[in-house]
TORSE-543557 format. One line per field, with one value per residue (C-alpha): residue in three letters; x, y, z; residue number from 1. Coordinates in pm, 1 decimal. Example, Ala and Ser with C-alpha at 12.3 -4.5 7.8 and 13.67 -1.06 7.14 Angstrom:
REM TORSE-543557
code <- (ALA,SER)
east <- (1230.0,1367.0)
north <- (-450.0,-106.0)
up <- (780.0,714.0)
pos <- (1,2)
//
This chain:
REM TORSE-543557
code <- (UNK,UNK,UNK,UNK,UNK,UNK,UNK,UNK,UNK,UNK,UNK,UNK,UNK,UNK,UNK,UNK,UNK,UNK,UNK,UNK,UNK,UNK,UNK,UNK,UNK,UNK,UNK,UNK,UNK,UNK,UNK,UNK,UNK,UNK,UNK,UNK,UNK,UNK,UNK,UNK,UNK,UNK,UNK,UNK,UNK,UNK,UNK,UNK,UNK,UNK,UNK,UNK,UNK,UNK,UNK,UNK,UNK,UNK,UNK,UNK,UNK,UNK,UNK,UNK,UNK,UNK,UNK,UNK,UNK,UNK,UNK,UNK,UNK,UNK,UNK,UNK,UNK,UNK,UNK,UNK,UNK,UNK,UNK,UNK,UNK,UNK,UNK,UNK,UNK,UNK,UNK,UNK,UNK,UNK,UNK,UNK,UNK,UNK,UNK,UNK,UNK,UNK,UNK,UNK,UNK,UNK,UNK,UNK,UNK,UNK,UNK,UNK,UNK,UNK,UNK,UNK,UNK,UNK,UNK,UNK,UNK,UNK,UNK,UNK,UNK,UNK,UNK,UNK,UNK,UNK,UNK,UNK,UNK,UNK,UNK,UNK,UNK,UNK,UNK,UNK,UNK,UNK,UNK,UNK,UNK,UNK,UNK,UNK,UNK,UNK,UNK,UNK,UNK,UNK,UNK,UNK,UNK,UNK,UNK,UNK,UNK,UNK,UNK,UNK,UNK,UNK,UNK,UNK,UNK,UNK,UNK,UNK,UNK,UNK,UNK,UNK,UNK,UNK,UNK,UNK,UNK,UNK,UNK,UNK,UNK,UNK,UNK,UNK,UNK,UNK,UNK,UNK,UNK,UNK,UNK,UNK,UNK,UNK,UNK,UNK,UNK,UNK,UNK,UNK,UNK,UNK,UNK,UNK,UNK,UNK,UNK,UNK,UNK,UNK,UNK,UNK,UNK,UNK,UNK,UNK,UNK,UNK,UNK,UNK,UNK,UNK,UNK,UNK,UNK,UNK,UNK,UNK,UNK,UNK,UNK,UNK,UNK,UNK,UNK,UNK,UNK,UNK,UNK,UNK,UNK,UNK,UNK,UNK,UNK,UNK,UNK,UNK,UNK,UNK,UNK,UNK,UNK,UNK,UNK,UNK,UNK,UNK,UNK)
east <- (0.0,115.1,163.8,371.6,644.0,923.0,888.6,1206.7,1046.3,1025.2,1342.2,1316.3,1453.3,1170.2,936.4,1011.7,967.1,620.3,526.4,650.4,432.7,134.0,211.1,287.9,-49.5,-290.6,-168.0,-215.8,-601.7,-651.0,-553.4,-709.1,-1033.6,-979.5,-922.7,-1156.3,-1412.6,-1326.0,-1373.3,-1698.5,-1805.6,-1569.1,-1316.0,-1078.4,-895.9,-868.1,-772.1,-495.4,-351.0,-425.2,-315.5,49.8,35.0,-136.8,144.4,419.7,225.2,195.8,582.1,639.8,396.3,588.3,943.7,797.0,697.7,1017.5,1169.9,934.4,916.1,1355.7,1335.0,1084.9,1305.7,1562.5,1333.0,1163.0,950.2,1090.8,1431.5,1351.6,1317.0,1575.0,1297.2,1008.2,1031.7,995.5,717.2,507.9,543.1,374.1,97.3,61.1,47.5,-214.5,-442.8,-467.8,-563.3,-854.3,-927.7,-883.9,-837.7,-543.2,-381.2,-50.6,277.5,416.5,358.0,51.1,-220.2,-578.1,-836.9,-1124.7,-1266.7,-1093.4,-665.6,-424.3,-90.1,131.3,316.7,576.3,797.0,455.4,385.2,51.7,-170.9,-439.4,-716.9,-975.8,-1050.4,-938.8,-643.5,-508.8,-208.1,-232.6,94.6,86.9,10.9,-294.5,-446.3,-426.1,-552.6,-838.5,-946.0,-875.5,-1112.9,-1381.9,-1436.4,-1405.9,-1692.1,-1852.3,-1891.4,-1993.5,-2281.6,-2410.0,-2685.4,-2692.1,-2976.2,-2882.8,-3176.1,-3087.9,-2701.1,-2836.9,-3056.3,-2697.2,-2534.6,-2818.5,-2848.5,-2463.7,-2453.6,-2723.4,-2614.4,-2203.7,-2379.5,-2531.2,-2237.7,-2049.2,-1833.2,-1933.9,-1747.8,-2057.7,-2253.5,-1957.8,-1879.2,-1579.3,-1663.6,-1397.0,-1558.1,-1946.1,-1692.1,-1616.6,-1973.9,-2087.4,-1819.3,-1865.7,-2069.6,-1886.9,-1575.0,-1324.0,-1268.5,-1589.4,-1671.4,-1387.2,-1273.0,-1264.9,-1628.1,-1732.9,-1600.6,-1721.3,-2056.3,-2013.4,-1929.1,-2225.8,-2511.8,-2340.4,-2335.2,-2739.8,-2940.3,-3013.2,-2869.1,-3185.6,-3280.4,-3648.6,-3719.5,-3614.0,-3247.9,-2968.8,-2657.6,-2303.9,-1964.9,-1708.1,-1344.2,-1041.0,-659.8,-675.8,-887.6,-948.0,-1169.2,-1032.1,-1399.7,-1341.7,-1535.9,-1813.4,-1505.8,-1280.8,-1079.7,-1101.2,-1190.2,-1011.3,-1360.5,-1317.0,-1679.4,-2067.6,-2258.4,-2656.7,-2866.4,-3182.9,-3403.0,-3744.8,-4055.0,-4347.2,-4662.4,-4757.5,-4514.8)
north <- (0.0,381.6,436.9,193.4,267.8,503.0,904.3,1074.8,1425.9,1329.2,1158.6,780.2,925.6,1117.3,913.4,657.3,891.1,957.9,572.9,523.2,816.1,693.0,340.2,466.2,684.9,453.6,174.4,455.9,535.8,206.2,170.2,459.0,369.1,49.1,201.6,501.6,179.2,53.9,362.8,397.7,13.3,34.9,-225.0,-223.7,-530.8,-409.2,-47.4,-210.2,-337.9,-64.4,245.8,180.5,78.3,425.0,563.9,349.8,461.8,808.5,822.6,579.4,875.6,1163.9,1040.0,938.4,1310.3,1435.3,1226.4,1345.2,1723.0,1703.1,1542.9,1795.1,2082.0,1977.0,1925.1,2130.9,2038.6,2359.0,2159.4,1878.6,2064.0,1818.2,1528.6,1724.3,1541.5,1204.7,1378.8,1516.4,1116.8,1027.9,1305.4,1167.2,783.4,899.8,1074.1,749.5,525.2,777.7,786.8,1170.9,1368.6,1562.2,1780.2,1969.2,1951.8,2053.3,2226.2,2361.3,2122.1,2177.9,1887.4,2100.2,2358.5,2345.4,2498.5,2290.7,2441.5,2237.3,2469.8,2310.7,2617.3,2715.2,2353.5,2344.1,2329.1,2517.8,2345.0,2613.8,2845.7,2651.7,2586.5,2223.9,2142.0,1765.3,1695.9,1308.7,1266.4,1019.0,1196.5,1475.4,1366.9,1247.4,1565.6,1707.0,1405.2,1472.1,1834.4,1806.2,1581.1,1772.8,2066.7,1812.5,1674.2,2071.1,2178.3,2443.0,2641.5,2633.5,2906.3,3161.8,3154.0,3172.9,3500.2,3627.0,3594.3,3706.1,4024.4,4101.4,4057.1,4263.8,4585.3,4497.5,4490.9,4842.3,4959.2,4911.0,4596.1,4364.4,4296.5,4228.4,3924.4,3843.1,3976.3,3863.7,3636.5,3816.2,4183.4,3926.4,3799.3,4132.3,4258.1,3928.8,4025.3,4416.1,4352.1,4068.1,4085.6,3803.6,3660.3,3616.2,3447.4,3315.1,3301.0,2900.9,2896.7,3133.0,2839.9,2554.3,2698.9,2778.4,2383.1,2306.9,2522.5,2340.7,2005.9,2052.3,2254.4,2330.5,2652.9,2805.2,3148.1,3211.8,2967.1,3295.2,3274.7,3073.5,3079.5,2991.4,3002.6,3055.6,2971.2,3200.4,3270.8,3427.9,3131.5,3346.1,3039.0,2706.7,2495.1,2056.7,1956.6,1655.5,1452.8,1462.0,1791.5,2150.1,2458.6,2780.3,3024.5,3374.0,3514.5,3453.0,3501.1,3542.0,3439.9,3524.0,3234.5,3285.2,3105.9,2988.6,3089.0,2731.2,2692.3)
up <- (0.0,-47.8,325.8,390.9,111.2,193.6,264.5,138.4,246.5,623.5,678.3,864.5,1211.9,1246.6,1145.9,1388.3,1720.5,1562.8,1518.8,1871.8,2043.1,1857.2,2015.4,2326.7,2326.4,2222.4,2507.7,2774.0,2562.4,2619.0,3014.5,3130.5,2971.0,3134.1,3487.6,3425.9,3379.6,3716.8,3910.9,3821.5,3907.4,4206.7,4078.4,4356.7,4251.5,3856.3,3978.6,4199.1,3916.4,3639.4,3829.7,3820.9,3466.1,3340.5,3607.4,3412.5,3047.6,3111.7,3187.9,2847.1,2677.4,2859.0,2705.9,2330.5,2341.2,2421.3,2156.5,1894.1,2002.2,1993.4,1596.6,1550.3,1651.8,1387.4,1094.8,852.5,557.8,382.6,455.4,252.1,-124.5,-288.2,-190.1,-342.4,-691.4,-476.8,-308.7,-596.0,-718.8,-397.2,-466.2,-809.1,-708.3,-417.5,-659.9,-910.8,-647.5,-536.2,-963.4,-842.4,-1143.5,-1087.3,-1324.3,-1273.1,-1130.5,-776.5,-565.5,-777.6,-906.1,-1004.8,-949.3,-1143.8,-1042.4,-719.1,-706.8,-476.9,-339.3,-141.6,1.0,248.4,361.1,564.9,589.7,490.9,161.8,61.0,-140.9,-295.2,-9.8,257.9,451.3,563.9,737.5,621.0,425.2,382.4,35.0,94.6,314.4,165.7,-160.4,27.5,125.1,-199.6,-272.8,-57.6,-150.0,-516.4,-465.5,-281.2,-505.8,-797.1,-597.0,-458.5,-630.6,-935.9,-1020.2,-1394.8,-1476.8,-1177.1,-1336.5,-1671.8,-1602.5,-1448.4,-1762.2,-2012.2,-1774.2,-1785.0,-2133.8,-2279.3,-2037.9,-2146.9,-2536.3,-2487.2,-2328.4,-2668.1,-2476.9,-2753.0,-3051.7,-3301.2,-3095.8,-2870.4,-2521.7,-2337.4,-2044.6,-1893.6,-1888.3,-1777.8,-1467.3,-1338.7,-1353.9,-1172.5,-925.1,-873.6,-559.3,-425.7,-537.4,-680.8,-360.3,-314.4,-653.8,-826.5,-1143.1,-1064.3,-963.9,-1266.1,-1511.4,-1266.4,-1307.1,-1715.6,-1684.4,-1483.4,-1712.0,-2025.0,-1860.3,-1748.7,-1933.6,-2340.8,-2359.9,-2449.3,-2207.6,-2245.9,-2532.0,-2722.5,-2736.2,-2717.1,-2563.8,-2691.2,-2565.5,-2780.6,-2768.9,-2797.0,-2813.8,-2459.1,-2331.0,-1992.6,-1858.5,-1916.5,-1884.9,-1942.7,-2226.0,-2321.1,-2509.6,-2183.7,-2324.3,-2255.0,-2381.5,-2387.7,-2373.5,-2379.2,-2539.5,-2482.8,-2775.1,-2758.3,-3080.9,-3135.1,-3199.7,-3435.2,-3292.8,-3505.1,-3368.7,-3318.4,-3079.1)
pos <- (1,2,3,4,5,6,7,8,9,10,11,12,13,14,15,16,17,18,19,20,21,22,23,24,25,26,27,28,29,30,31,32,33,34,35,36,37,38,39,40,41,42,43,44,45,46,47,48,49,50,51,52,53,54,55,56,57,58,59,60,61,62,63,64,65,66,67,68,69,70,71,72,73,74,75,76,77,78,79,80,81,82,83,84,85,86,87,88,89,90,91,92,93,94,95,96,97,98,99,100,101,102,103,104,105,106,107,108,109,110,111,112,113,114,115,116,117,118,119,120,121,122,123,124,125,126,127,128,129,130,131,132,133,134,135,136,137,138,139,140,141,142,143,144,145,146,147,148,149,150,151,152,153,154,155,156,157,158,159,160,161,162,163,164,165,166,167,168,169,170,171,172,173,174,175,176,177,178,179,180,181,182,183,184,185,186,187,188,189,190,191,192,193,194,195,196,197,198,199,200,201,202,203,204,205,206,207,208,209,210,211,212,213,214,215,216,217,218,219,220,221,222,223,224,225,226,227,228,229,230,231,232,233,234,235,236,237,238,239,240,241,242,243,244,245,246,247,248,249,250,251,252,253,254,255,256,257,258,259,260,261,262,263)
//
């Protein structure tokens, strides 16, 4: 299994004073639990003999922690650069086993729509908006895991975000922002955002949710008119594709569509 094959970015020596305060630990859980049991049911002949053991564990716990918090004082993650290569294989190995679809190299990865940063000079990562201090690449790819899927299972109401974008557009098309039936989604983004802000609506989530309308609805606004995005050199918003690709968009373009009167 991936956690038991070898971590060049935390070097063996300090590894092992972790393993032995997690040992240490769990066999003093497990006797005070024990003896915690007996006080209650007034166990004097099980507290005779568990007392001096949580006495004898709680010194064993007391030393492992000294151990660790000395190998700890002469390591840093930051230290460890030269290993990053073997690291960023670990990252990479983690992700296919969790069929997590990572893209990118370290420290910077993107498991759509969602940005990952490993960042291991402030030993931590940062995965969308939030913060982690998880550095193991499993578990971290797990919770890179969990909220990807997350976001893919939250609910999108495909007709209040396509009302956003047939608003923007027609008042960036009077403003004279359009080049014939094309407006940039980038100049749609920043009026979505003028309230808000960009750090309160991403440039991420704008194409996670251009991904989203495309994905679920028939890109028709009002039965009246349709919507297309269009692809471009600048590709501001990178949005995955039905065929497994992605495209580079970069313009919304609004057609009018006739309807017979039988319709």
């Amino acid at each position: 299994m991936l956690v038991d094959e070898p971590r060049t970015l935390v070097p063996d020596e300090v590894l092992a004073t972790w393993k032995t305060l997690a040992t240490v630990m769990a066999r003093f859980r497990r006797l005070s639990q024990q003896a915690e049991k007996a006080t209650q049911r007034w166990d004097l002949r099980l507290l005779r003999q568990r007392v001096p053991e949580v006495a004898q564990a709680a010194s064993e716990v007391e030393a492992a922690a000294r151990a660790a918090e000395a190998a700890l004082a002469g390591f840093s993650a930051a230290d460890s650069t030269p290993a990053a290569a073997q690291y960023a294989e670990e990252i990479a190995r983690a992700a296919s086993q969790l069929r997590l679809p990572l893209q990118g190299a370290f420290p910077e990865y993107e498991a759509f729509p969602l940005k990952v940063t490993v960042d291991l000079v402030g030993e931590q990562a940062t995965i969308g908006r939030r913060r982690t201090t998880t550095l193991e690449p499993l578990a971290l790819m797990r919770e890179v895991q969990a909220r990807h899927q997350a976001l893919h299972r939250s609910n999108f109401n495909a007709k209040r975000f396509m009302r956003a974008l047939v608003e923007a557009y027609d008042l960036l098309k009077r403003a004279g922002k359009a080049k014939g039936m094309d407006v940039p989604l980038l100049a749609i983004y920043e009026m979505l955002t003028l309230r808000g802000g960009a750090g309160e609506y991403t440039r991420a989530e704008f194409a996670f949710d251009i991904y989203r309308l495309r994905r679920e609805s028939d890109m028709m606004y009002d039965g009246r008119r349709r919507l297309s995005f269009l692809n471009g050199r600048t590709g501001n918003f990178p949005v995955p594709n039905a065929k497994g690709g992605v495209d580079p968009l970069s313009a919304l373009s609004i057609a009018e569509v006739e309807v017979s009167d039988g319709q």
